[in-house]
N, CA, C and O atoms as a MOPAC input file, in Angstrom:
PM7 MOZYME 1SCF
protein

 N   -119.49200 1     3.91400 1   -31.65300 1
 C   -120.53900 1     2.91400 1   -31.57700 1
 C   -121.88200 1     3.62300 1   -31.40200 1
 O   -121.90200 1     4.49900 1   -30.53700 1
 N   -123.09500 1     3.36900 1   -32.13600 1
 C   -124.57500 1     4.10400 1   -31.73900 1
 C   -124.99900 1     3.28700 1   -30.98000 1
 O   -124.63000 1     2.11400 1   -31.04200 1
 N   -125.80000 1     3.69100 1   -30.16400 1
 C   -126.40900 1     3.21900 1   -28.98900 1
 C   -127.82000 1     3.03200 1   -29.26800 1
 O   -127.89000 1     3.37400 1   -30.44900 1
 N   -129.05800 1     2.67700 1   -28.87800 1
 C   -130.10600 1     1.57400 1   -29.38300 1
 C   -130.83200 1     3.05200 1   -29.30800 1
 O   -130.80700 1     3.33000 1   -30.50700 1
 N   -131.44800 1     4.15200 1   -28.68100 1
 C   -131.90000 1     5.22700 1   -28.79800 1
 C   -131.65600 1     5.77800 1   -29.52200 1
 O   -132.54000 1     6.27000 1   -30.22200 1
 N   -130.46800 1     5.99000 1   -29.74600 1
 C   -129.29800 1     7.11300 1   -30.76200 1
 C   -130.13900 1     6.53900 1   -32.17100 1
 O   -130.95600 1     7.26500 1   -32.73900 1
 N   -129.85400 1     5.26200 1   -32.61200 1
 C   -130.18400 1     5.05900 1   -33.86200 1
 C   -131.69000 1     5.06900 1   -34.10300 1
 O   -132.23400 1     5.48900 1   -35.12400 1
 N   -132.36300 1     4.49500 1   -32.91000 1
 C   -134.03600 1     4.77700 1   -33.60500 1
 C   -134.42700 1     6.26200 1   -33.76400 1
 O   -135.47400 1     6.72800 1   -34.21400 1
 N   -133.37800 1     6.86600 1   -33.30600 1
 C   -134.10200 1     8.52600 1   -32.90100 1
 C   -133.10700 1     9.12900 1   -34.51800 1
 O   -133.28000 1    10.33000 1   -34.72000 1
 N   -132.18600 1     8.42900 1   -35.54900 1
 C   -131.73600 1     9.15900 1   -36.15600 1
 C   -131.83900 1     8.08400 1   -37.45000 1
 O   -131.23300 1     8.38000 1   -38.48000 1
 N   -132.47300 1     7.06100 1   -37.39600 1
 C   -132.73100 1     6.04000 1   -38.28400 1
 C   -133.50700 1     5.43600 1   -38.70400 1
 O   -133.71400 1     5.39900 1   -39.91700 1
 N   -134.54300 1     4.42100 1   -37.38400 1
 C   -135.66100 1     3.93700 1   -37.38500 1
 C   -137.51400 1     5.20700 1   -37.81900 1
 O   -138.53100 1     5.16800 1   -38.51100 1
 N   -136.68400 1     6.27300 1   -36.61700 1
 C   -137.86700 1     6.79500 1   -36.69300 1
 C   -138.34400 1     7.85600 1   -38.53500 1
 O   -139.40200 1     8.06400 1   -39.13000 1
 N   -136.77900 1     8.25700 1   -38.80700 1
 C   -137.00100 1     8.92200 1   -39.89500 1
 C   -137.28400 1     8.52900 1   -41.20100 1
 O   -137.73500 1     9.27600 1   -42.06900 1
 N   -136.96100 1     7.11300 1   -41.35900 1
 C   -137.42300 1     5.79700 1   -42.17900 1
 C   -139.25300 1     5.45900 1   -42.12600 1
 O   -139.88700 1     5.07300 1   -43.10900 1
 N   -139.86600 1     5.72100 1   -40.71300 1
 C   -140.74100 1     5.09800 1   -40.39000 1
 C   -140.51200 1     3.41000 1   -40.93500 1
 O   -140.99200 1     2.69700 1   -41.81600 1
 N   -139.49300 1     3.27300 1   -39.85200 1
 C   -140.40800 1     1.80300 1   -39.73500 1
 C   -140.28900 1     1.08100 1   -38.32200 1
 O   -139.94000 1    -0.09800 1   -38.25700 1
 N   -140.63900 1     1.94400 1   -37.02700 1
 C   -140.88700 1     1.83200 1   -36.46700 1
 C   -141.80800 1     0.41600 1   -36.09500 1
 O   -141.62100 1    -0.43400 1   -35.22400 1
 N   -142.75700 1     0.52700 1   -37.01600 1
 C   -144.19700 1    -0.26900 1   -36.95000 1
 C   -144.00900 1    -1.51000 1   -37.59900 1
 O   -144.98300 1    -2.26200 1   -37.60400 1
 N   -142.99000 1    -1.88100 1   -38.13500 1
 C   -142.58000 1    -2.82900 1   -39.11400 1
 C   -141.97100 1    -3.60100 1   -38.66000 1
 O   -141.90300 1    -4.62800 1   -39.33600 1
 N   -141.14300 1    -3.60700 1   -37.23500 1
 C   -140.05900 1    -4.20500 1   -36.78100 1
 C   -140.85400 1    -5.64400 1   -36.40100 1
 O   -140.24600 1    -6.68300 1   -36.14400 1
 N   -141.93900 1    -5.55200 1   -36.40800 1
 C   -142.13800 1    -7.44100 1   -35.52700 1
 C   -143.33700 1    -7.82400 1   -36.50600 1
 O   -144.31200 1    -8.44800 1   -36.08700 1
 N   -143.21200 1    -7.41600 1   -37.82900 1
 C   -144.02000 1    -8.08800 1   -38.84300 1
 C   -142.73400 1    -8.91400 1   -39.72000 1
 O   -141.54300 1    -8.70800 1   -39.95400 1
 N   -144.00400 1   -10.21000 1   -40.11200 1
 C   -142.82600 1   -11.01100 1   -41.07800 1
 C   -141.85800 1   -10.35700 1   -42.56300 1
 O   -142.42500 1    -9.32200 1   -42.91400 1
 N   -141.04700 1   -10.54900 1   -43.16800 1
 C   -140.81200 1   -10.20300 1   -44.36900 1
 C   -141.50500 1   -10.05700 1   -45.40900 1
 O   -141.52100 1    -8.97600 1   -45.99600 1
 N   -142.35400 1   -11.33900 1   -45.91800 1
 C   -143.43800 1   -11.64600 1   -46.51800 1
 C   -144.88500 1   -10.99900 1   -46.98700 1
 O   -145.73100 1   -11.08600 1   -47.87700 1
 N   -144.53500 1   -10.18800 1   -45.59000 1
 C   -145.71500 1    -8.93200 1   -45.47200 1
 C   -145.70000 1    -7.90900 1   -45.63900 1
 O   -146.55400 1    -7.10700 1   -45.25900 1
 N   -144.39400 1    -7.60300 1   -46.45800 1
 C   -143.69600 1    -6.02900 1   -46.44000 1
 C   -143.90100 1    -5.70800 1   -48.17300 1
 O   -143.97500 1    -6.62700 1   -48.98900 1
 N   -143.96000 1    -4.55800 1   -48.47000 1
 C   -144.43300 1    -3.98100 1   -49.60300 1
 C   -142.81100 1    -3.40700 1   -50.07900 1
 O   -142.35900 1    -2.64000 1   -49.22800 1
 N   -142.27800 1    -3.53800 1   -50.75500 1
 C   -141.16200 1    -3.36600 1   -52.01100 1
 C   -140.28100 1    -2.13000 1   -51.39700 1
 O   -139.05200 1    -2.19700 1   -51.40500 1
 N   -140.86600 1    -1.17700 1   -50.94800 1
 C   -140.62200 1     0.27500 1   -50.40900 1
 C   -140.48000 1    -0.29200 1   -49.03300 1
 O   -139.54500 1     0.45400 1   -48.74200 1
 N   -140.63600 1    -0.96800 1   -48.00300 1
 C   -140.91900 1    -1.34800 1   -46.84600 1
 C   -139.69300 1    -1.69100 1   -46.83800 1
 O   -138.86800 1    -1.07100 1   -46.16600 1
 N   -139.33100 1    -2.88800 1   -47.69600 1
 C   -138.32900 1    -3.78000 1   -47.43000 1
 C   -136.55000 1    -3.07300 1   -47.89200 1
 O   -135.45000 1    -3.37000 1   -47.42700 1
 N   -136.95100 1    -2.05000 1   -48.99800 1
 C   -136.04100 1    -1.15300 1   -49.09500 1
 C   -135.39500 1    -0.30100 1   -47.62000 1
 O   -134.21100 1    -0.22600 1   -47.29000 1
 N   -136.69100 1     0.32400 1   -46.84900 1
 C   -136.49500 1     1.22000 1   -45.74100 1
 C   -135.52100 1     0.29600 1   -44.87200 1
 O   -134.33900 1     0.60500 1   -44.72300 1
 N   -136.06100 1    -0.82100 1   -44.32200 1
 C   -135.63500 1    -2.08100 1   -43.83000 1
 C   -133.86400 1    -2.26000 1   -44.09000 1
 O   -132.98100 1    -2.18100 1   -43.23600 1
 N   -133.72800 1    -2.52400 1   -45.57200 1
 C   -132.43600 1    -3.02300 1   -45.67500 1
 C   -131.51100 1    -1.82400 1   -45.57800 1
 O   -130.29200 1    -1.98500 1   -45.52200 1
 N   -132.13200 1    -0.50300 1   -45.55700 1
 C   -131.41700 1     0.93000 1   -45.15000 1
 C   -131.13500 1     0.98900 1   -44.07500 1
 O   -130.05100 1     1.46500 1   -43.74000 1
 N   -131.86800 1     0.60400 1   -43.34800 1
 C   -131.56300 1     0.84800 1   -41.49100 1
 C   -130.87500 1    -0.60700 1   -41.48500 1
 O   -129.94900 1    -0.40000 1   -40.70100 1
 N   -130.76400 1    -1.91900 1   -41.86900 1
 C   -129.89600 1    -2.73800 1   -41.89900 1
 C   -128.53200 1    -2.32400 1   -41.80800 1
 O   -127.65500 1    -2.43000 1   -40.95100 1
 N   -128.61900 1    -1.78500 1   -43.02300 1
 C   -126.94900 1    -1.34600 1   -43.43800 1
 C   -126.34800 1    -0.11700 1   -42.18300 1
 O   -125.35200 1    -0.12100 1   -41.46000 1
 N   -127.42900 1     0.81900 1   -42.34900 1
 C   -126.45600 1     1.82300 1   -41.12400 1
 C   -126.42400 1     1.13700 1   -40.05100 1
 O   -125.41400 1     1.41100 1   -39.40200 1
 N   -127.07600 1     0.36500 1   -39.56600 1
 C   -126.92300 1    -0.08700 1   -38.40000 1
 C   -125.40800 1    -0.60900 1   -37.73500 1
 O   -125.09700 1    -0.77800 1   -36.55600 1
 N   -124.68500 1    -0.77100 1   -38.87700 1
 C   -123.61500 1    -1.03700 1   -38.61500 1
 C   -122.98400 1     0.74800 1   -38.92300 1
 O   -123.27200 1     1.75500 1   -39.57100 1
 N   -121.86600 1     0.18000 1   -37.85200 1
 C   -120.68000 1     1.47400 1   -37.96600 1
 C   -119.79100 1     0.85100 1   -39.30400 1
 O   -119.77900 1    -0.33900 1   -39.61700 1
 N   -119.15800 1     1.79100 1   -39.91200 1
 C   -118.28500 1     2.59100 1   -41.04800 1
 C   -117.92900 1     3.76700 1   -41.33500 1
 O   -118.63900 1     4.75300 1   -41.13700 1
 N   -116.80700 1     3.79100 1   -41.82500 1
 C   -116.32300 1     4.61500 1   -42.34800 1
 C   -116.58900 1     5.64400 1   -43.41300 1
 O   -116.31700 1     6.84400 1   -43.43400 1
 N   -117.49500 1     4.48100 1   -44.73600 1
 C   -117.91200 1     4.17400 1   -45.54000 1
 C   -118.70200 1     3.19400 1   -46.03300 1
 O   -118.30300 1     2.03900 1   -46.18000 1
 N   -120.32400 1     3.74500 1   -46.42800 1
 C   -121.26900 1     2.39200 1   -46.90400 1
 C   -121.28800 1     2.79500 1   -48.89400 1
 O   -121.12300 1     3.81500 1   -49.56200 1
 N   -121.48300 1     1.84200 1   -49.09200 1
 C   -121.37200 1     1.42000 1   -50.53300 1
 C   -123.16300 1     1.15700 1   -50.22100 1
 O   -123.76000 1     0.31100 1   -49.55400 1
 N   -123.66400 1     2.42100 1   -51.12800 1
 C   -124.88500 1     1.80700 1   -51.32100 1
 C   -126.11800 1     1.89100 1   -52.52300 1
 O   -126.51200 1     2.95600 1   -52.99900 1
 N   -126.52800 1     0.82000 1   -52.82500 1
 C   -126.84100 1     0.90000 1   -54.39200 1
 C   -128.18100 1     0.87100 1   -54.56700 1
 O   -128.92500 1    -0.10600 1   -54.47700 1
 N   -128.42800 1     1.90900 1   -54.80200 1
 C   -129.62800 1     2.41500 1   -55.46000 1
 C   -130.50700 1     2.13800 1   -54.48100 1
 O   -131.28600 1     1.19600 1   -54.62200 1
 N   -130.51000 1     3.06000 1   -53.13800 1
 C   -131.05000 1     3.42500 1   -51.95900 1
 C   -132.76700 1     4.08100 1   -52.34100 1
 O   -133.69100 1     4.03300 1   -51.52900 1
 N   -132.83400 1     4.45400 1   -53.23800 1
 C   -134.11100 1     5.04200 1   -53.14500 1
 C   -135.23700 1     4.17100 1   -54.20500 1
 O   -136.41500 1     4.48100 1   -54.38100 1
 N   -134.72400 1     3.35700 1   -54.64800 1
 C   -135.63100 1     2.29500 1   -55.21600 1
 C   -136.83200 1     1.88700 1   -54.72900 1
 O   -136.64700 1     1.25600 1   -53.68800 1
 N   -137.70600 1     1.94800 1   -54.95000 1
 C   -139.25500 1     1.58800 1   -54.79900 1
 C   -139.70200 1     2.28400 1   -53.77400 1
 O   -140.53600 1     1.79000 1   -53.01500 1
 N   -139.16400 1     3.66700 1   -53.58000 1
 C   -139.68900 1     4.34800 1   -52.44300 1
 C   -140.12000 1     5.32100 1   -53.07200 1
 O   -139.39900 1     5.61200 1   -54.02600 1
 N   -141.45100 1     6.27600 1   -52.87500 1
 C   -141.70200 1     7.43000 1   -53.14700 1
 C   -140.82100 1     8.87400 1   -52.83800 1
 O   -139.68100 1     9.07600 1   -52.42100 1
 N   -141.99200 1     9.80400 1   -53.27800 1
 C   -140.75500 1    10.77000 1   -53.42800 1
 C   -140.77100 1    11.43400 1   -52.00500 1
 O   -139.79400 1    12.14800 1   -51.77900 1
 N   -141.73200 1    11.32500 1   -50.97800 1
 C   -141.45600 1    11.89300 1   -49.84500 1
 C   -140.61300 1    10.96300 1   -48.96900 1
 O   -139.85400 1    11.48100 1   -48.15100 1
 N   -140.70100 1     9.35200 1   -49.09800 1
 C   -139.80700 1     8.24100 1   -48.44000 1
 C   -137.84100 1     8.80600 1   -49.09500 1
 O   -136.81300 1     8.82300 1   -48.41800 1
 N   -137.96100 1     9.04500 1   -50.05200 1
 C   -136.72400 1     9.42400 1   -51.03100 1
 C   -136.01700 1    10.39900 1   -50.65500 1
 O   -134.80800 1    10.39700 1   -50.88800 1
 N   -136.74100 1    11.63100 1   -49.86900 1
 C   -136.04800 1    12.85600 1   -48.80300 1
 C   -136.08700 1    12.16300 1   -48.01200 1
 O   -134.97500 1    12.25900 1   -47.49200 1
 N   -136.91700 1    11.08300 1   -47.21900 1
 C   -136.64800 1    10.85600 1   -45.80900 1
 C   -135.16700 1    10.17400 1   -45.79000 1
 O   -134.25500 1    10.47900 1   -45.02200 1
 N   -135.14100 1     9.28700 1   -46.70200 1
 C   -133.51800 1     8.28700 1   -47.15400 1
 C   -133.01700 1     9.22400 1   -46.81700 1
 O   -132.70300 1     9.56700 1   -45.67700 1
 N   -132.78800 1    10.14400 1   -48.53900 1
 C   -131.24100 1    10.82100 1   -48.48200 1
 C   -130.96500 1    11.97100 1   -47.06100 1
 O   -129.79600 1    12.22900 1   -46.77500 1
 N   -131.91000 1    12.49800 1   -46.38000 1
 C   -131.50300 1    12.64400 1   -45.25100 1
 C   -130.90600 1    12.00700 1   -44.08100 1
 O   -130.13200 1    12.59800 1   -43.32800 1
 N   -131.23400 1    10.93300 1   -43.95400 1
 C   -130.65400 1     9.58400 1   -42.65600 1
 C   -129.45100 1     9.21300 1   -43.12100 1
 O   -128.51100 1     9.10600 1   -42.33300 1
 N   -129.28500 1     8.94400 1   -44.57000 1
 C   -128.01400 1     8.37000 1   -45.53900 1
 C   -126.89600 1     9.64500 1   -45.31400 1
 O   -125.70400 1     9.37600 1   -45.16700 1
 N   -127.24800 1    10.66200 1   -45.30400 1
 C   -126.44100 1    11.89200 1   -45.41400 1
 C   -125.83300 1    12.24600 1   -43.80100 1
 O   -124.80700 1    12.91900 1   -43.69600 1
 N   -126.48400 1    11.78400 1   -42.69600 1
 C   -125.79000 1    11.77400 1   -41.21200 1
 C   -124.99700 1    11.01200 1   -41.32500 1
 O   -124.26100 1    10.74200 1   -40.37600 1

């Protein structure tokens, strides 16, 4: 089980979206909402995530930040 530190310190923060957490949906930019539904998904424990096309509308420095967090 991750614990609420554990994951911002190996998820939230490397995503940056720290700053995002208490803004509406509506207000989020394409890449935002991508980072978002990334830390969604790990947030849960597995074995295995099925995940499709993780780096979509993110740049290329957001795109190392992914496949690094995706890869723990």
């Amino acid at each position: 089980m991750i614990n609420h530190a554990q994951f911002k310190t190996d998820v939230l923060s490397p995503l940056m979206i720290d700053n995002l957490l208490n803004l509406e949906v509506q207000h989020l930019s394409g890449g935002e909402l991508q980072r978002v539904a990334l830390a969604l998904c790990l947030g849960k424990v597995a074995d295995v995530y099925l995940i499709d096309e993780p780096s979509a509308y993110l740049d290329s420095e957001q795109r190392l930040h992914a496949a690094k967090v995706i890869k723990r």
